[in-house]
CHARMM internal coordinates of N, CA and C (Angstrom, degrees):
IC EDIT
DIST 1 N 1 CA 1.4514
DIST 1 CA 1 C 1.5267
ANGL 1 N 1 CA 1 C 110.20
DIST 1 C 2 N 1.6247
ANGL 1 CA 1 C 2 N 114.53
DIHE 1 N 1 CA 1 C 2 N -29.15
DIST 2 N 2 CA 1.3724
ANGL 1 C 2 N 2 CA 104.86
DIHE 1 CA 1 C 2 N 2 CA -174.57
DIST 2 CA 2 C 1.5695
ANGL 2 N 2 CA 2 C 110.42
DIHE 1 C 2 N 2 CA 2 C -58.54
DIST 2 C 3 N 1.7239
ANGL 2 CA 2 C 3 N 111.05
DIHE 2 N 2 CA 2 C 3 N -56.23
DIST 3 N 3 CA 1.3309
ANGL 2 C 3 N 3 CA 117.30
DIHE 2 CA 2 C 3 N 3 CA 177.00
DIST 3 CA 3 C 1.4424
ANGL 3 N 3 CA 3 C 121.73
DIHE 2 C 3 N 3 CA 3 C -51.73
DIST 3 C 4 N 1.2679
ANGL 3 CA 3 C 4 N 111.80
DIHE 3 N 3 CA 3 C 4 N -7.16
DIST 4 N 4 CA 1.7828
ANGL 3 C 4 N 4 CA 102.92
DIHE 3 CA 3 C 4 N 4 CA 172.65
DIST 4 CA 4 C 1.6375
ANGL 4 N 4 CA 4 C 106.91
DIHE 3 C 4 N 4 CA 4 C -110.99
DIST 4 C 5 N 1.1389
ANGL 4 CA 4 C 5 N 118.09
DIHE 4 N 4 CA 4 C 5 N -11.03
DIST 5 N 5 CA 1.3441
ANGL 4 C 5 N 5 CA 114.45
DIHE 4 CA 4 C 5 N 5 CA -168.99
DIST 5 CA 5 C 2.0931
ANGL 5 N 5 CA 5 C 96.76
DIHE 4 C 5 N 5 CA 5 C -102.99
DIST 5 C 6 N 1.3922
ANGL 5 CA 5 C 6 N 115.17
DIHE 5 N 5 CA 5 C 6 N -5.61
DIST 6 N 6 CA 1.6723
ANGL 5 C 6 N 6 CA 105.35
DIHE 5 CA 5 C 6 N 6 CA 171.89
DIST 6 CA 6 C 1.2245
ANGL 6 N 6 CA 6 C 106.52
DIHE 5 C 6 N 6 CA 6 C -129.92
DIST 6 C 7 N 1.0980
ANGL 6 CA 6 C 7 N 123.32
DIHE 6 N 6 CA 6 C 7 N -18.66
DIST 7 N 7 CA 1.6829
ANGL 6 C 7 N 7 CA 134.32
DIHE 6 CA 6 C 7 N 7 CA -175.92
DIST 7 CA 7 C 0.8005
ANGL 7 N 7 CA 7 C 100.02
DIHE 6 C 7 N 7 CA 7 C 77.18
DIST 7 C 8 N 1.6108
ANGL 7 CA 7 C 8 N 145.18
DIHE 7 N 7 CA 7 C 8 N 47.90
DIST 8 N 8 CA 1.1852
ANGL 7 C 8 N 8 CA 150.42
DIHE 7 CA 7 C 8 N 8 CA 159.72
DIST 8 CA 8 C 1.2361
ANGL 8 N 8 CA 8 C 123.13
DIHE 7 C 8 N 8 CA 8 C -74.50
DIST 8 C 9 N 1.3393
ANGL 8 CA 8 C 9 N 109.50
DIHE 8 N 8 CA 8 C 9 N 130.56
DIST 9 N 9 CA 2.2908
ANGL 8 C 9 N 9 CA 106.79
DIHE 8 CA 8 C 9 N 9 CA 171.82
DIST 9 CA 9 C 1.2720
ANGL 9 N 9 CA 9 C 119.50
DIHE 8 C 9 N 9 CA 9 C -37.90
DIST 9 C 10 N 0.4775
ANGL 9 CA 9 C 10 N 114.27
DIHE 9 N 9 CA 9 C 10 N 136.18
DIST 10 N 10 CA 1.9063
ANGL 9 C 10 N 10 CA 119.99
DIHE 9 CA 9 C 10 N 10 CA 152.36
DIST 10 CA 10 C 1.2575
ANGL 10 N 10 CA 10 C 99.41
DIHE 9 C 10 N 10 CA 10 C -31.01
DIST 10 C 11 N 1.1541
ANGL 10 CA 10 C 11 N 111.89
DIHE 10 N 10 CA 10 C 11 N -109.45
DIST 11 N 11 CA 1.7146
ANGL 10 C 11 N 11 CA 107.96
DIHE 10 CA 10 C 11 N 11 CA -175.91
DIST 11 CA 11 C 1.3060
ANGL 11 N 11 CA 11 C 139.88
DIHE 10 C 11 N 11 CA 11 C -53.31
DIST 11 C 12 N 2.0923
ANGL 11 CA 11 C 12 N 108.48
DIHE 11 N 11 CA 11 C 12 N 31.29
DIST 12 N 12 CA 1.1054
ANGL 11 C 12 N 12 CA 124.10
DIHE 11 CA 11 C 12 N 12 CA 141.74
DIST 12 CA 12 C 1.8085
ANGL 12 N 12 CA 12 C 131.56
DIHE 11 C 12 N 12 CA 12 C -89.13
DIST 12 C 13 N 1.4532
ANGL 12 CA 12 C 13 N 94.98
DIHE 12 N 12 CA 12 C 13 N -12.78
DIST 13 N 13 CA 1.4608
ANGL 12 C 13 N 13 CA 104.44
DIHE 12 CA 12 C 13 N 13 CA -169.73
DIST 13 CA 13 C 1.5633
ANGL 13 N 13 CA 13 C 128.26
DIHE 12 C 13 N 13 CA 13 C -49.30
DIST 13 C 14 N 1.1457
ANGL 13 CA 13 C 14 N 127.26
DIHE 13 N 13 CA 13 C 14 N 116.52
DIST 14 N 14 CA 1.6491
ANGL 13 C 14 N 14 CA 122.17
DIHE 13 CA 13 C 14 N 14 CA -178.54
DIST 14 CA 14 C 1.4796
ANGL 14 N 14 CA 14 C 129.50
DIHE 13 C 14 N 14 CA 14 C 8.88
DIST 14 C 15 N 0.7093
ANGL 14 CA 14 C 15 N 133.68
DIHE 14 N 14 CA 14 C 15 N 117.88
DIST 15 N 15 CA 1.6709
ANGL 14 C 15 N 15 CA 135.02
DIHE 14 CA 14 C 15 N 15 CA 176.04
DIST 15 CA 15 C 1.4640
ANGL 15 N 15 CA 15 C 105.55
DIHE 14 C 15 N 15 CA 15 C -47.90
DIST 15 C 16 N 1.6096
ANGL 15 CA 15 C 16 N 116.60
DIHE 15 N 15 CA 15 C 16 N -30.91
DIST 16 N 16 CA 1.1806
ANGL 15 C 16 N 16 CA 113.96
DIHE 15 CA 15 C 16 N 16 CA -157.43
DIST 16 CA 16 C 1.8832
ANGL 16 N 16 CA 16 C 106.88
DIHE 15 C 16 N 16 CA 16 C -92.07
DIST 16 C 17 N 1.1598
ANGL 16 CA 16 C 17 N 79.65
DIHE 16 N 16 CA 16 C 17 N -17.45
DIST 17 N 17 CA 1.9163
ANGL 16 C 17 N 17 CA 88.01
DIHE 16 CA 16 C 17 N 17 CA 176.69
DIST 17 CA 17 C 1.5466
ANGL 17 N 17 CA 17 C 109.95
DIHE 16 C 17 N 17 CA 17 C -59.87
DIST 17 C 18 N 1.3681
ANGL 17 CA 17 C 18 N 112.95
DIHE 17 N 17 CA 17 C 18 N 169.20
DIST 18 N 18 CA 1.8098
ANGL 17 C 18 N 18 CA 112.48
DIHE 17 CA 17 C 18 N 18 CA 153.54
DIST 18 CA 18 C 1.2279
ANGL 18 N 18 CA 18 C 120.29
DIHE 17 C 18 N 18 CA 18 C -50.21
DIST 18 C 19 N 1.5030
ANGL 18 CA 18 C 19 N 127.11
DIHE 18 N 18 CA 18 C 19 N 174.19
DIST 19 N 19 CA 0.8488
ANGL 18 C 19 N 19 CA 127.31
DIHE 18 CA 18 C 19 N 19 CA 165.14
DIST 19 CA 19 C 1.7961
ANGL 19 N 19 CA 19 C 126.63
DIHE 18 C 19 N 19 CA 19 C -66.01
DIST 19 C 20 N 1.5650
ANGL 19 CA 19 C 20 N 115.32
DIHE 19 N 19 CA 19 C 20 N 141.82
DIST 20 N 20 CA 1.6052
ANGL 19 C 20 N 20 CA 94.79
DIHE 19 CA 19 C 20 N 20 CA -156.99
DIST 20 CA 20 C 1.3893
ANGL 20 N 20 CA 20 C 114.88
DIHE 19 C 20 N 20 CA 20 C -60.74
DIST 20 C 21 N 1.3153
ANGL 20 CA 20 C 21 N 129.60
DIHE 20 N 20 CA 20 C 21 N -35.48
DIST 21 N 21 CA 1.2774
ANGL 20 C 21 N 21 CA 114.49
DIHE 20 CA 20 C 21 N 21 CA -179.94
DIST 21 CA 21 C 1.8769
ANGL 21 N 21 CA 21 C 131.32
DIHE 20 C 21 N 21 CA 21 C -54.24
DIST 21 C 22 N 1.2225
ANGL 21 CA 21 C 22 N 92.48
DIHE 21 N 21 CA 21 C 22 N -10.81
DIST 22 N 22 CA 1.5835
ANGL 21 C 22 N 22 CA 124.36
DIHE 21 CA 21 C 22 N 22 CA 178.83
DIST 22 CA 22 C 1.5789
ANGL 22 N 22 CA 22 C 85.57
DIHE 21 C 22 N 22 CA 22 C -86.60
DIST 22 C 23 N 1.0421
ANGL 22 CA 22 C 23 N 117.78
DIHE 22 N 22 CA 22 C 23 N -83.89
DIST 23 N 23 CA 1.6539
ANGL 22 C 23 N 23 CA 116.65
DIHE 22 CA 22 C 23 N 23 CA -162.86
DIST 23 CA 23 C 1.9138
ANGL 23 N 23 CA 23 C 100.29
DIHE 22 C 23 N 23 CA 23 C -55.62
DIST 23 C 24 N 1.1293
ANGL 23 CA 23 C 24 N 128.68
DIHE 23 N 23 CA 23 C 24 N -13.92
DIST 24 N 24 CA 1.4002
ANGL 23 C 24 N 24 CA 116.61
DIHE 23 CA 23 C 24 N 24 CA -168.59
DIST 24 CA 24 C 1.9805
ANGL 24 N 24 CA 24 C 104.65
DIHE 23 C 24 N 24 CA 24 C -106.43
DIST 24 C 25 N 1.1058
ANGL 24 CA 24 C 25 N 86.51
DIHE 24 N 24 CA 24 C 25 N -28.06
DIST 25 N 25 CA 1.8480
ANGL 24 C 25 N 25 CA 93.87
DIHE 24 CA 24 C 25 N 25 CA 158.71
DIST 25 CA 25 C 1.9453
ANGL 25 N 25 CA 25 C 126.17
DIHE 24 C 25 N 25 CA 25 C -68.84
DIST 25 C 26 N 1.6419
ANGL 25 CA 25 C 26 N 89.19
DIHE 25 N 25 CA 25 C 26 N -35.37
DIST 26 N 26 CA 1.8875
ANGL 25 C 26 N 26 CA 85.12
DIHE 25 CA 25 C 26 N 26 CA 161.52
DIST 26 CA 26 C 1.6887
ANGL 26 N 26 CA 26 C 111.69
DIHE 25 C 26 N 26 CA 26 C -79.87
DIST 26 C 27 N 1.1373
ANGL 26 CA 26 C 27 N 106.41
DIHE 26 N 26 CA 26 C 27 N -24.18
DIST 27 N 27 CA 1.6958
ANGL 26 C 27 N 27 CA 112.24
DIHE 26 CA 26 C 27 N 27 CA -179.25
DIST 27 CA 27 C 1.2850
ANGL 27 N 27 CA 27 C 97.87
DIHE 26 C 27 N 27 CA 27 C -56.67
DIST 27 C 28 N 1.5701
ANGL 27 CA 27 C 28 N 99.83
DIHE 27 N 27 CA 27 C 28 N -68.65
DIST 28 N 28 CA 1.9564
ANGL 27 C 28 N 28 CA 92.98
DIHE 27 CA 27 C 28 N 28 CA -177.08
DIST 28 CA 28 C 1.4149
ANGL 28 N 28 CA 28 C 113.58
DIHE 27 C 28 N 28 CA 28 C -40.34
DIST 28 C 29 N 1.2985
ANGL 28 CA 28 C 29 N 101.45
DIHE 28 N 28 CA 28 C 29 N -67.74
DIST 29 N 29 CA 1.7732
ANGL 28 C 29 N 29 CA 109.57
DIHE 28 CA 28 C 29 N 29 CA -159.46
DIST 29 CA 29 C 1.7950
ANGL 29 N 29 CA 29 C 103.91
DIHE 28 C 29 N 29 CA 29 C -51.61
DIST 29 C 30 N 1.3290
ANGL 29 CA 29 C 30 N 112.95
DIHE 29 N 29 CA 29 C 30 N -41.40
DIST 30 N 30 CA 1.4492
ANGL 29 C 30 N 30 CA 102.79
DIHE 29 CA 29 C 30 N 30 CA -175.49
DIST 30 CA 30 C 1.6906
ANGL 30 N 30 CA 30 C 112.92
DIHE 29 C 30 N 30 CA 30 C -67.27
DIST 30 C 31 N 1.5149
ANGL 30 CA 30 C 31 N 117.65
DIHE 30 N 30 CA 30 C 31 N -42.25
DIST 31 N 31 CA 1.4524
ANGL 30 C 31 N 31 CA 124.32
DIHE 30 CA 30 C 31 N 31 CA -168.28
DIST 31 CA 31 C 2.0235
ANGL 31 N 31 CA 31 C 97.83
DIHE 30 C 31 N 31 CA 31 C -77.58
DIST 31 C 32 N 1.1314
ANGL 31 CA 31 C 32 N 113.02
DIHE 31 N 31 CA 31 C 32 N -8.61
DIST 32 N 32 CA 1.3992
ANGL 31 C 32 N 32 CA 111.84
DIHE 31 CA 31 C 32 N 32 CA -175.31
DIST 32 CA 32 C 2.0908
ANGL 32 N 32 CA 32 C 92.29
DIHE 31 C 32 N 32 CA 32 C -89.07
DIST 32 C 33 N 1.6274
ANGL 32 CA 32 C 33 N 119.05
DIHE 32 N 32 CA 32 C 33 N -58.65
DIST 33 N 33 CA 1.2664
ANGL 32 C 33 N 33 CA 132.40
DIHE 32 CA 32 C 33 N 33 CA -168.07
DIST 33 CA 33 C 1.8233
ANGL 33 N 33 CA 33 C 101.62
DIHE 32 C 33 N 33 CA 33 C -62.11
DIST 33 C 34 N 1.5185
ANGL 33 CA 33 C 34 N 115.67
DIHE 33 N 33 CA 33 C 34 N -18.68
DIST 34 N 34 CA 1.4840
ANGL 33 C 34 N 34 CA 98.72
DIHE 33 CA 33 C 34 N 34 CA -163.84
DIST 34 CA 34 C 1.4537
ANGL 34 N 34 CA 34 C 121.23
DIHE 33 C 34 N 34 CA 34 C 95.22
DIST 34 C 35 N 1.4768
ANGL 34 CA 34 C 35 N 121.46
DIHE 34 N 34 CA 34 C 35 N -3.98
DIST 35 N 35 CA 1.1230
ANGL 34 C 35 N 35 CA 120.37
DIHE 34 CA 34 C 35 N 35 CA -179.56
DIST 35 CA 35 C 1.7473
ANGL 35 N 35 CA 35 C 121.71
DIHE 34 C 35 N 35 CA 35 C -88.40
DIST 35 C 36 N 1.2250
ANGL 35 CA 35 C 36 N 106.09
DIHE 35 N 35 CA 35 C 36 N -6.54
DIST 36 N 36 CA 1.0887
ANGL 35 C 36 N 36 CA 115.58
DIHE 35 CA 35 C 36 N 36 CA 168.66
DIST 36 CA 36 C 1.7928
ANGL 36 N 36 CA 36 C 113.50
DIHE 35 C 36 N 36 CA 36 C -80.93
DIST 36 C 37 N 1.5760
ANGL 36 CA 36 C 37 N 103.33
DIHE 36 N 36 CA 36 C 37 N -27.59
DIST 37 N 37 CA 1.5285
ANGL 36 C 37 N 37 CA 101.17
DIHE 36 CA 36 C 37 N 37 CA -170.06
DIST 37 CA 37 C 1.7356
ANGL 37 N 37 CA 37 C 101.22
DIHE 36 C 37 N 37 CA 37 C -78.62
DIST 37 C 38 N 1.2873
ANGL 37 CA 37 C 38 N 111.05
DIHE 37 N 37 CA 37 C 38 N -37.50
DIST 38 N 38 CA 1.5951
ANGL 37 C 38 N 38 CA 128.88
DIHE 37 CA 37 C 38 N 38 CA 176.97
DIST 38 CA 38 C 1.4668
ANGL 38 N 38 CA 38 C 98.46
DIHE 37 C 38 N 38 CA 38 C -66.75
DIST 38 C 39 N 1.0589
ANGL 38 CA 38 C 39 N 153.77
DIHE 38 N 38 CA 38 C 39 N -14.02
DIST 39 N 39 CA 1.5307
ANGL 38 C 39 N 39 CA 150.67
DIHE 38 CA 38 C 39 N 39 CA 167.76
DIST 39 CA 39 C 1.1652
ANGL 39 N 39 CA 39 C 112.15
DIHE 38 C 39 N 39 CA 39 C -59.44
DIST 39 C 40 N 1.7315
ANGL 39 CA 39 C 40 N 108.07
DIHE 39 N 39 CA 39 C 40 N -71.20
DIST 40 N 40 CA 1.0218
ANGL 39 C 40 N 40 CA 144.17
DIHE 39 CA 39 C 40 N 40 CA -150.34
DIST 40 CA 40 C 2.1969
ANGL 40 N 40 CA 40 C 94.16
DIHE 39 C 40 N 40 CA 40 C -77.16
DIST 40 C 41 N 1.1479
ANGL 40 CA 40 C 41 N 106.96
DIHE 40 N 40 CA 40 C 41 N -44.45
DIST 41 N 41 CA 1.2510
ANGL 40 C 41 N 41 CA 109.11
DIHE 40 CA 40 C 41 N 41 CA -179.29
DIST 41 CA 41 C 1.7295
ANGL 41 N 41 CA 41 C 107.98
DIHE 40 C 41 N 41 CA 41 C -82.58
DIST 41 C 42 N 1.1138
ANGL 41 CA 41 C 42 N 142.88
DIHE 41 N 41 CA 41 C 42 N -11.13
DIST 42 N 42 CA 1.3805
ANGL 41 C 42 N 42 CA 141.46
DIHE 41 CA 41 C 42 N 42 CA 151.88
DIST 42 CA 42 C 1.5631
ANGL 42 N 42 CA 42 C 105.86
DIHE 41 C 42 N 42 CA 42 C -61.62
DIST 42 C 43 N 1.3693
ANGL 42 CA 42 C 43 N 94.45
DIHE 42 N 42 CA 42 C 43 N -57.49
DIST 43 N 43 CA 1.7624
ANGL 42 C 43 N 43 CA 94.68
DIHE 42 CA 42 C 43 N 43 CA -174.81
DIST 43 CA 43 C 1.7846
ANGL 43 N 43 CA 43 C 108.43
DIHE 42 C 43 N 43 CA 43 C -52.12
DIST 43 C 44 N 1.6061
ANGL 43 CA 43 C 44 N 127.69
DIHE 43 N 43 CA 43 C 44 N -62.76
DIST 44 N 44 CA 1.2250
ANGL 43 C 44 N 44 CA 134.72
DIHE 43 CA 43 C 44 N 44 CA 176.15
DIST 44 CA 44 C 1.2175
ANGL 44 N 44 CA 44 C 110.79
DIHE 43 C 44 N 44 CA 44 C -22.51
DIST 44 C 45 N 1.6046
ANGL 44 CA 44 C 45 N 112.95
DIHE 44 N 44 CA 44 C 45 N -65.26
DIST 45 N 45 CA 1.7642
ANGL 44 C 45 N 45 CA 126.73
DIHE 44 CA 44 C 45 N 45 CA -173.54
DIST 45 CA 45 C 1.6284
ANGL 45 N 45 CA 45 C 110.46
DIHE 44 C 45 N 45 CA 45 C -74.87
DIST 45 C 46 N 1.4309
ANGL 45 CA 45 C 46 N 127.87
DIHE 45 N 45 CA 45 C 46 N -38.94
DIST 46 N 46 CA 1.8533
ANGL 45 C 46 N 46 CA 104.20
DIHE 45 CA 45 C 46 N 46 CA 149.51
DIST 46 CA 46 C 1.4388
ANGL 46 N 46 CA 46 C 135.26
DIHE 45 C 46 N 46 CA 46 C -39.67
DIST 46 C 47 N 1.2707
ANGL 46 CA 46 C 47 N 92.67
DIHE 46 N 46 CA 46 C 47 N -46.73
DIST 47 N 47 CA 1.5162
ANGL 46 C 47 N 47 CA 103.80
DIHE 46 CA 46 C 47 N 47 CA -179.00
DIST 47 CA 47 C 1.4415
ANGL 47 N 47 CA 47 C 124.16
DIHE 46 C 47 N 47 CA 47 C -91.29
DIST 47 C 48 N 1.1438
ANGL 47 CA 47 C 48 N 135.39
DIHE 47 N 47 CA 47 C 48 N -5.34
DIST 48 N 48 CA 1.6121
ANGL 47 C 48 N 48 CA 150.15
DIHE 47 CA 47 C 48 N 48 CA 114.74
DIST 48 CA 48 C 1.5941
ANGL 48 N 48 CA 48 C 104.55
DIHE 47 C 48 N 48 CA 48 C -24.44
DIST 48 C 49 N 1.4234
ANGL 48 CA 48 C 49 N 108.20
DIHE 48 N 48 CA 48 C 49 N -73.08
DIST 49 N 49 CA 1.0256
ANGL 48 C 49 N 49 CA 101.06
DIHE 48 CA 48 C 49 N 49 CA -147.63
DIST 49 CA 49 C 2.2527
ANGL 49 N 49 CA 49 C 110.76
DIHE 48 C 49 N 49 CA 49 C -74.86
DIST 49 C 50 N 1.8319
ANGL 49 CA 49 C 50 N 99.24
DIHE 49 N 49 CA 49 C 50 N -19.22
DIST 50 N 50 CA 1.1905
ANGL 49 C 50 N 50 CA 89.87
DIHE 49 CA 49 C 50 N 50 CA -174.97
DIST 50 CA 50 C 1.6745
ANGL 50 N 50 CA 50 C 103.57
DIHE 49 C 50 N 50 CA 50 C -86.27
DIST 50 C 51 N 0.9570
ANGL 50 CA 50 C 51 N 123.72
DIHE 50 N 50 CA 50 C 51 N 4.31
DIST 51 N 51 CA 1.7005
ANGL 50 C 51 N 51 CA 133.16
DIHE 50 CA 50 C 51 N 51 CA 178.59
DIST 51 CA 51 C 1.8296
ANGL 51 N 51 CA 51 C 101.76
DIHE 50 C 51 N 51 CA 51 C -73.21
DIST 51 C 52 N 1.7177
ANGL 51 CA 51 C 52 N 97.64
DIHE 51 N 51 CA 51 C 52 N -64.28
DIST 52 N 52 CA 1.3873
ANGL 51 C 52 N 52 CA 98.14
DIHE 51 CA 51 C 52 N 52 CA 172.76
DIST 52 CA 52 C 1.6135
ANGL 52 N 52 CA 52 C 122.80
DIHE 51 C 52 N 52 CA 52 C -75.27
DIST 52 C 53 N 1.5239
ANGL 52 CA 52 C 53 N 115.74
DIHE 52 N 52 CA 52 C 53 N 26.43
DIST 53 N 53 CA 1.6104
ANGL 52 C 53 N 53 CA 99.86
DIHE 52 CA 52 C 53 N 53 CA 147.51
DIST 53 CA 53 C 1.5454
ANGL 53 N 53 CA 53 C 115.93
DIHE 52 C 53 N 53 CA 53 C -126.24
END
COOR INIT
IC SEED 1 N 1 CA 1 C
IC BUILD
């Protein structure tokens, strides 16, 4: 999520994260499973919804 949410390199990612190939293997597996699209669409509809109250 970091790399999609700053457009940051790969081999800028947090010190504190895994190592990137670790963090770029959940990238795959999640953006391959859909879990990235289901993230991103929970997040949209919270924040919809706390705007409209």
């Amino acid at each position: 999520m970091y790399v999609l949410s700053t457009g940051c390199q790969w081999r800028y990612i947090p010190k504190d994260l895994p190592p990137k190939s670790t963090v770029y293997g959940y990238f795959c597996d999640w953006a391959h499973n859909g879990v990235l699209d289901r993230i991103h669409h929970t997040l949209y509809v919270a924040c919809r919804e706390n705007i409209l109250l």
